[in-house]
PDB file of N, CA, C and O in Angstrom:
ATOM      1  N   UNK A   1     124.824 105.013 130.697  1.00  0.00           N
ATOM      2  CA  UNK A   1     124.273 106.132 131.438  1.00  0.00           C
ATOM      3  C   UNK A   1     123.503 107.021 130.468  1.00  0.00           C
ATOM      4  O   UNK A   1     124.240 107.444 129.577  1.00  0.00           O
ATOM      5  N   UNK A   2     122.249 107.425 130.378  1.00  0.00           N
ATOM      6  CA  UNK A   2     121.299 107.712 129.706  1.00  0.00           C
ATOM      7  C   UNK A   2     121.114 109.408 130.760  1.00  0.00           C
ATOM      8  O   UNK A   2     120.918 109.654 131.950  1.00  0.00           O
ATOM      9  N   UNK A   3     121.285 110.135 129.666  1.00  0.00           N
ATOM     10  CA  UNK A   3     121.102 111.535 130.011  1.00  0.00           C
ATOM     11  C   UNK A   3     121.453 112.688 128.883  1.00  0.00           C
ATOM     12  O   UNK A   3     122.152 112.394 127.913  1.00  0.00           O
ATOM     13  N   UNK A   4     120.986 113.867 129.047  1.00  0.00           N
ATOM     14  CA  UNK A   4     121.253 115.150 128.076  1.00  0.00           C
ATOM     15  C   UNK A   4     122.270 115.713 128.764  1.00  0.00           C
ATOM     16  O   UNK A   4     122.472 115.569 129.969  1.00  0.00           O
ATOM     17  N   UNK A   5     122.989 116.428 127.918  1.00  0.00           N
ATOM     18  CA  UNK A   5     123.692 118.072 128.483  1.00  0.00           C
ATOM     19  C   UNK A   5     122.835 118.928 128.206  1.00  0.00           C
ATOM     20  O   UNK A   5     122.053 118.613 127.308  1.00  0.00           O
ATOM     21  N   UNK A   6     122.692 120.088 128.757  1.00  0.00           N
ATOM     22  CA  UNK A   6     121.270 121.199 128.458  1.00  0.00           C
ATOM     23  C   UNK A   6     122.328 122.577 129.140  1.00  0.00           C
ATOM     24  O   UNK A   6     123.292 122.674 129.900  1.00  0.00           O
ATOM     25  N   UNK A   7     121.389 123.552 128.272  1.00  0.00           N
ATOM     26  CA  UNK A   7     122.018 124.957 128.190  1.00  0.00           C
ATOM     27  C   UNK A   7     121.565 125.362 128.971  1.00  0.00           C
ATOM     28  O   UNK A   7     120.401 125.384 128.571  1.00  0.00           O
ATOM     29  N   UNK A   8     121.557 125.845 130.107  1.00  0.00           N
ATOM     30  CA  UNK A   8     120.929 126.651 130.888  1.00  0.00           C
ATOM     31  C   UNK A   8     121.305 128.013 130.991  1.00  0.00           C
ATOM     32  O   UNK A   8     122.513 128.223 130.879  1.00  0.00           O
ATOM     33  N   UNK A   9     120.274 129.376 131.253  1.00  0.00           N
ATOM     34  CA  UNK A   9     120.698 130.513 131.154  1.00  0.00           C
ATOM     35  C   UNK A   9     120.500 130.752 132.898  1.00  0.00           C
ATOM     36  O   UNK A   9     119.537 130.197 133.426  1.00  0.00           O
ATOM     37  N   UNK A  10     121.493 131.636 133.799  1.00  0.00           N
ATOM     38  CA  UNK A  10     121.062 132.034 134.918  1.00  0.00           C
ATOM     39  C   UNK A  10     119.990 133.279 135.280  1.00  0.00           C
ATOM     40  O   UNK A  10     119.793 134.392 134.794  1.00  0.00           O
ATOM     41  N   UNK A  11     119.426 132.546 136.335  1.00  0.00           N
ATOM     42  CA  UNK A  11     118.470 133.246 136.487  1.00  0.00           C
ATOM     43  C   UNK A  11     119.198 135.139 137.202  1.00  0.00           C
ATOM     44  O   UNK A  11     118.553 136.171 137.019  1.00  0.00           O
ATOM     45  N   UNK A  12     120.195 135.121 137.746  1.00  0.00           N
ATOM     46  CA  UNK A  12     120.696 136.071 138.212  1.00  0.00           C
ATOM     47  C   UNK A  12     121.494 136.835 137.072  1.00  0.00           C
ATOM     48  O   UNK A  12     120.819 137.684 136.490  1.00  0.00           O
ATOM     49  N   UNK A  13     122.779 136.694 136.656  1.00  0.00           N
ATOM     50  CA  UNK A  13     123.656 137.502 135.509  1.00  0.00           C
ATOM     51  C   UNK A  13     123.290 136.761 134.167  1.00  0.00           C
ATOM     52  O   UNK A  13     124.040 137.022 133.226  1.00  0.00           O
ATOM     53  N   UNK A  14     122.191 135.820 133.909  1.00  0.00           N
ATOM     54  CA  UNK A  14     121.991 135.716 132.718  1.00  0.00           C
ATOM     55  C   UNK A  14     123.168 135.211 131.633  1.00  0.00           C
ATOM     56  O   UNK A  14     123.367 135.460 130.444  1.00  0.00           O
ATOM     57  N   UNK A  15     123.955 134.246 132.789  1.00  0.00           N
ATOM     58  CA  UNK A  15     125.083 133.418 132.004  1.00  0.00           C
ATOM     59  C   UNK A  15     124.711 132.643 131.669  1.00  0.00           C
ATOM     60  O   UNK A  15     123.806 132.040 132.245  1.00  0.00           O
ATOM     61  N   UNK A  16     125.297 132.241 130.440  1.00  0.00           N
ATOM     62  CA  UNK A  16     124.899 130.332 129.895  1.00  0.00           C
ATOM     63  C   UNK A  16     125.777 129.843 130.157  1.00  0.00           C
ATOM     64  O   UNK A  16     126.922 130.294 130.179  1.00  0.00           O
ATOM     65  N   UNK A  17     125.319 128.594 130.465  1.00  0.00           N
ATOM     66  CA  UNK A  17     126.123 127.273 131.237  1.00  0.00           C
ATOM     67  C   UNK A  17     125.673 125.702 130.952  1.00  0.00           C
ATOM     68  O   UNK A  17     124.720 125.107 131.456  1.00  0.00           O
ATOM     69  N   UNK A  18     126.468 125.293 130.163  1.00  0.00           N
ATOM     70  CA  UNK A  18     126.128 123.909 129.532  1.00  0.00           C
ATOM     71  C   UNK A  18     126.667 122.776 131.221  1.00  0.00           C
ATOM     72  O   UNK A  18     127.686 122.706 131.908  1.00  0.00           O
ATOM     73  N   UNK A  19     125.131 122.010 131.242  1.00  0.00           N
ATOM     74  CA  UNK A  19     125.595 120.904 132.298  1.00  0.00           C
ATOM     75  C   UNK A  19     125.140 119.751 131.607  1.00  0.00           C
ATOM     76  O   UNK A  19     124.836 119.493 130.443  1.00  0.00           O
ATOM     77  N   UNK A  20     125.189 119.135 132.689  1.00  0.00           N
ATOM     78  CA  UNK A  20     124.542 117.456 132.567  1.00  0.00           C
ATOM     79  C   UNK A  20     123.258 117.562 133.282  1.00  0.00           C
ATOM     80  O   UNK A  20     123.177 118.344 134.229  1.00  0.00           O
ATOM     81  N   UNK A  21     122.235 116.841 132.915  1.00  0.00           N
ATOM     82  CA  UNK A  21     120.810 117.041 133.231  1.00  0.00           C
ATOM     83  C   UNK A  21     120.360 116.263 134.530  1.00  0.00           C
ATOM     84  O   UNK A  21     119.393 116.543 135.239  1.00  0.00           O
ATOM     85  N   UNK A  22     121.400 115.068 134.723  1.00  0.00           N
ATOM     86  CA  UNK A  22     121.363 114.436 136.001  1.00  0.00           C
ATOM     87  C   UNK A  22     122.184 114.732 136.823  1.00  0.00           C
ATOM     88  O   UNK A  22     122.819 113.759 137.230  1.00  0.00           O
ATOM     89  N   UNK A  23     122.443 115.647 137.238  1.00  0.00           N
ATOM     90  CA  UNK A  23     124.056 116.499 137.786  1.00  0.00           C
ATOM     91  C   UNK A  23     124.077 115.533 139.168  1.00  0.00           C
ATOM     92  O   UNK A  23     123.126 115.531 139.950  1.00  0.00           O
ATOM     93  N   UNK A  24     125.050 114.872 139.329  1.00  0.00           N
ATOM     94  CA  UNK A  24     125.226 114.576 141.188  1.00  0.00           C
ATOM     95  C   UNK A  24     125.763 114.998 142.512  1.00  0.00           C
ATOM     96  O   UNK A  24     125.997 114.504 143.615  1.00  0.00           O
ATOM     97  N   UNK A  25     125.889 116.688 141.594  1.00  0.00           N
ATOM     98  CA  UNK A  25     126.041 117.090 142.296  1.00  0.00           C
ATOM     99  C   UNK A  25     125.670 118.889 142.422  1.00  0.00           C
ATOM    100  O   UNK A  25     125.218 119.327 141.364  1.00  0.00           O
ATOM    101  N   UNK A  26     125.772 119.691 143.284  1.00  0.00           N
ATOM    102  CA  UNK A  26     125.515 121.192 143.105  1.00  0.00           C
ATOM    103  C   UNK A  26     125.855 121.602 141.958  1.00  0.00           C
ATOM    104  O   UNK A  26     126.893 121.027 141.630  1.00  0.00           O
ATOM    105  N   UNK A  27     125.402 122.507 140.967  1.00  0.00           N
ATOM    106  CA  UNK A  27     125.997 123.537 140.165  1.00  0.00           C
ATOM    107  C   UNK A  27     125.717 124.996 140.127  1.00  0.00           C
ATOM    108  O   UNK A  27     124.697 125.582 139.763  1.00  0.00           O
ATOM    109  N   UNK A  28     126.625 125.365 140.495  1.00  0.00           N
ATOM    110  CA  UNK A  28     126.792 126.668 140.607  1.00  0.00           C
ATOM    111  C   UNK A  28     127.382 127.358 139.327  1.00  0.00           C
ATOM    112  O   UNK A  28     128.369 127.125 138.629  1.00  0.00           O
ATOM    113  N   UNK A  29     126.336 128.348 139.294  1.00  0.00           N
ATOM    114  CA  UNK A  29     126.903 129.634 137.693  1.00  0.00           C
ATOM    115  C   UNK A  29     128.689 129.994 138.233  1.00  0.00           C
ATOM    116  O   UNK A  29     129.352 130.245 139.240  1.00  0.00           O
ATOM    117  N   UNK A  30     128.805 129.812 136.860  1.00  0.00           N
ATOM    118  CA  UNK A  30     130.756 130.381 137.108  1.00  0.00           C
ATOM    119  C   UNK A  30     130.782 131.491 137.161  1.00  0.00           C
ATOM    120  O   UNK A  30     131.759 131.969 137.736  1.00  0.00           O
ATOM    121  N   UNK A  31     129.755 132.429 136.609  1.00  0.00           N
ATOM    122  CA  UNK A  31     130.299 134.225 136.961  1.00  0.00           C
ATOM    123  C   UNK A  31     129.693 134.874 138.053  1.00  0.00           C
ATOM    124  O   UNK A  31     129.968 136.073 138.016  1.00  0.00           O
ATOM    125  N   UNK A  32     128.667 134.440 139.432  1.00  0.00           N
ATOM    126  CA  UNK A  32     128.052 134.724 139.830  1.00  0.00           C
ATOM    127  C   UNK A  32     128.110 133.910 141.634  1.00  0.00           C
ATOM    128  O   UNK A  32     128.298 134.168 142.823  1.00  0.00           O
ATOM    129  N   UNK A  33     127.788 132.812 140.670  1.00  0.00           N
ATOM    130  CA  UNK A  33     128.118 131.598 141.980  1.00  0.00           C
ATOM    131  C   UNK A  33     126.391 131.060 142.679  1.00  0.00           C
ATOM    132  O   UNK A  33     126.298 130.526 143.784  1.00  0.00           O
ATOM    133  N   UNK A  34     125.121 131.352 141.735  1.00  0.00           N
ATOM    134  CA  UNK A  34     123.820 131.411 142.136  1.00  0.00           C
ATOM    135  C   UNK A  34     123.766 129.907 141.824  1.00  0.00           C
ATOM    136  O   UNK A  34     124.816 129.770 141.195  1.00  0.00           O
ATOM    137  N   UNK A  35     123.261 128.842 141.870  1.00  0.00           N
ATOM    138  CA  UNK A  35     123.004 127.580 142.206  1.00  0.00           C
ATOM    139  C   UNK A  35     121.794 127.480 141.416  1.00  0.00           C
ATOM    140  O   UNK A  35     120.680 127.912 141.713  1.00  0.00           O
ATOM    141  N   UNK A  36     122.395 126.431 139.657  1.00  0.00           N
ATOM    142  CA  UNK A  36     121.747 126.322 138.866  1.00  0.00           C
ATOM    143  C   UNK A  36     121.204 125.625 138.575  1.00  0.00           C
ATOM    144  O   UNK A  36     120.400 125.756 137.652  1.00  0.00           O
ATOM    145  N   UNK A  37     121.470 124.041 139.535  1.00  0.00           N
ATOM    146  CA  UNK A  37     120.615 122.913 139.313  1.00  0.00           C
ATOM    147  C   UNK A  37     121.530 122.286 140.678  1.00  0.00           C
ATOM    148  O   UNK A  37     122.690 122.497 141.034  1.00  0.00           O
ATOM    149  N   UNK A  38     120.449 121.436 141.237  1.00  0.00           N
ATOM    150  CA  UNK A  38     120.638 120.703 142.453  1.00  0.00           C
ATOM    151  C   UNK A  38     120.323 119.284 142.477  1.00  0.00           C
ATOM    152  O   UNK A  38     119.133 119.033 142.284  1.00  0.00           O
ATOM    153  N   UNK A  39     121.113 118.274 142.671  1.00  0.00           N
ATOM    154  CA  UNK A  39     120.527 116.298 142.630  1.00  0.00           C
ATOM    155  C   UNK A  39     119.706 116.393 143.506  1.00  0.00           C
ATOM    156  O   UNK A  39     119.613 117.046 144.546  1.00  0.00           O
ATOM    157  N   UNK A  40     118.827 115.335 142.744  1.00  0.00           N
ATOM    158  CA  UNK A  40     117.984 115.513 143.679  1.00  0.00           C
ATOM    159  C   UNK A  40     117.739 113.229 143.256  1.00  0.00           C
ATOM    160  O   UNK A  40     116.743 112.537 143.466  1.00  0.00           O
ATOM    161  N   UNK A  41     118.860 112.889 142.768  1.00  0.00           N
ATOM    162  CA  UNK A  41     118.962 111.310 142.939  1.00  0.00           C
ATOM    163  C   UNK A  41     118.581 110.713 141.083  1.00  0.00           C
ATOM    164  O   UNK A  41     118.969 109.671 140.555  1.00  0.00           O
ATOM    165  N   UNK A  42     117.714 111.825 140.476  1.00  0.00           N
ATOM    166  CA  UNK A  42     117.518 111.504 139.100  1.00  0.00           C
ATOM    167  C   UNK A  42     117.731 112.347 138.581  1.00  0.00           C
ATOM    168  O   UNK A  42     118.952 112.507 138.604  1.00  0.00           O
ATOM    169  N   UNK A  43     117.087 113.359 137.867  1.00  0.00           N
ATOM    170  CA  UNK A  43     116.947 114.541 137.163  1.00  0.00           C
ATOM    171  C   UNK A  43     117.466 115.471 137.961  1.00  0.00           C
ATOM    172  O   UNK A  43     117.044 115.660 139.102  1.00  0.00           O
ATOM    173  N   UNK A  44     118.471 116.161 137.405  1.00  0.00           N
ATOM    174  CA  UNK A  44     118.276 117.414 138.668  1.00  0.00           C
ATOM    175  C   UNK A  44     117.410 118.436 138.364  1.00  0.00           C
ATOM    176  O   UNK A  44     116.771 118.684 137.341  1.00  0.00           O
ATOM    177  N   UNK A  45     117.517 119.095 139.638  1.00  0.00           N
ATOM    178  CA  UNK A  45     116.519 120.305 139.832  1.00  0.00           C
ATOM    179  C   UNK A  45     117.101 121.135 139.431  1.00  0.00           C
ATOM    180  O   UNK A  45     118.101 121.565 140.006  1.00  0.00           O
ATOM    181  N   UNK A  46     116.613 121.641 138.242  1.00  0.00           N
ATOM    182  CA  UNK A  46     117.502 122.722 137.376  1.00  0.00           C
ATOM    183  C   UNK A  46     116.571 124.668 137.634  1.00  0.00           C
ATOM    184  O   UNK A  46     115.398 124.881 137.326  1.00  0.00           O
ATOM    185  N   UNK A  47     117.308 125.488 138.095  1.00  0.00           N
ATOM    186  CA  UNK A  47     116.875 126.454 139.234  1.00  0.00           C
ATOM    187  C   UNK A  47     117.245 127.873 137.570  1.00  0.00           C
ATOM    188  O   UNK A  47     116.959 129.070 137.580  1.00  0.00           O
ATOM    189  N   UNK A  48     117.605 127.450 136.956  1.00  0.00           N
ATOM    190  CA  UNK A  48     117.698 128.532 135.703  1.00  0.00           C
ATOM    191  C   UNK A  48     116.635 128.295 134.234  1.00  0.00           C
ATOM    192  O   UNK A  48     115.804 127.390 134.162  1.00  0.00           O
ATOM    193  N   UNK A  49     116.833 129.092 133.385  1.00  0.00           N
ATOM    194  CA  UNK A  49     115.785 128.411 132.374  1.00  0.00           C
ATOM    195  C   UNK A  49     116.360 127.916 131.410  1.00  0.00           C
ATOM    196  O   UNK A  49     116.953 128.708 130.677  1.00  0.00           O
ATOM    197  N   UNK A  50     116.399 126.271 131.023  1.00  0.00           N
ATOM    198  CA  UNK A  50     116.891 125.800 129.829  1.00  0.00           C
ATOM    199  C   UNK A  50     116.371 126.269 128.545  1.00  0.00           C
ATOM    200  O   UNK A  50     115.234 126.411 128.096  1.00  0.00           O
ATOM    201  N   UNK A  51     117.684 126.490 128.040  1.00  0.00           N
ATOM    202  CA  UNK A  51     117.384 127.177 126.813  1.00  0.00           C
ATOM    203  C   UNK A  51     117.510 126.046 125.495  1.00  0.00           C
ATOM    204  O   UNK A  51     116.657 125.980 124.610  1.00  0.00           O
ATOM    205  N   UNK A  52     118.409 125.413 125.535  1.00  0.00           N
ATOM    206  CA  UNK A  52     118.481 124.193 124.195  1.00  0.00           C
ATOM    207  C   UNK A  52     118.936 123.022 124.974  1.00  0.00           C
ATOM    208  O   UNK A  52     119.599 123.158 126.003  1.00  0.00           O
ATOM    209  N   UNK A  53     118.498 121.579 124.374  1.00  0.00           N
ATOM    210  CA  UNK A  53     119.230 120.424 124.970  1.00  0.00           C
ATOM    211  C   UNK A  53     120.683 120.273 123.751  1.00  0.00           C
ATOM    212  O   UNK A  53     120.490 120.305 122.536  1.00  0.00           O
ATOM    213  N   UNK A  54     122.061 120.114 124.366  1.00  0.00           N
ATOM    214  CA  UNK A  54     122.755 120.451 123.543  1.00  0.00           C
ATOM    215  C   UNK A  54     123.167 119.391 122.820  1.00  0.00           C
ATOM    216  O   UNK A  54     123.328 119.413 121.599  1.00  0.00           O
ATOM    217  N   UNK A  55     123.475 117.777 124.044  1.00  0.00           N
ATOM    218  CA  UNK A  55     123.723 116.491 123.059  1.00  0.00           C
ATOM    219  C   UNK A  55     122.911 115.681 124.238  1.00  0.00           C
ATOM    220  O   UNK A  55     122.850 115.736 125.466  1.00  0.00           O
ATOM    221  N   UNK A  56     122.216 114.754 122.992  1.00  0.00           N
ATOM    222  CA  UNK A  56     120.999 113.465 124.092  1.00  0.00           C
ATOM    223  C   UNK A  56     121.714 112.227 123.447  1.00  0.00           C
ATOM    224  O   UNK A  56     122.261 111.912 122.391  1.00  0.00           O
ATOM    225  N   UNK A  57     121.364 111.639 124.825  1.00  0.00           N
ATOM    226  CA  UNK A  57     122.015 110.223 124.604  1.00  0.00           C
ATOM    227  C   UNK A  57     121.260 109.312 125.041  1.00  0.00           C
ATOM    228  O   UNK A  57     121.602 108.132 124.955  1.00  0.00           O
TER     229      UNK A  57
END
């Protein structure tokens, strides 16, 4: 399985939140609950601004 983890900062409280870049599913910020990346079957749709890719594989 070929994918990054990536840092994302929220676009709402400006939390960082390390995911997986192909998420399969919703992610929602843990301090807030704003919806930070969405599957969309490959890449997800990442809805915050990545800030670093943290480990690539």
């Amino acid at each position: 399985m070929a994918g990054s983890f990536i840092r994302v900062q929220c676009p709402d409280c400006e939390n960082e939140q390390t995911l997986f870049e192909k998420a399969a599913s919703e992610v929602t910020c843990a301090v807030c609950g704003t919806t930070l990346a969405s599957p969309t079957g490959g890449k997800a749709e990442i809805e915050g601004e990545v800030l670093e890719v943290v480990e690539q594989r």
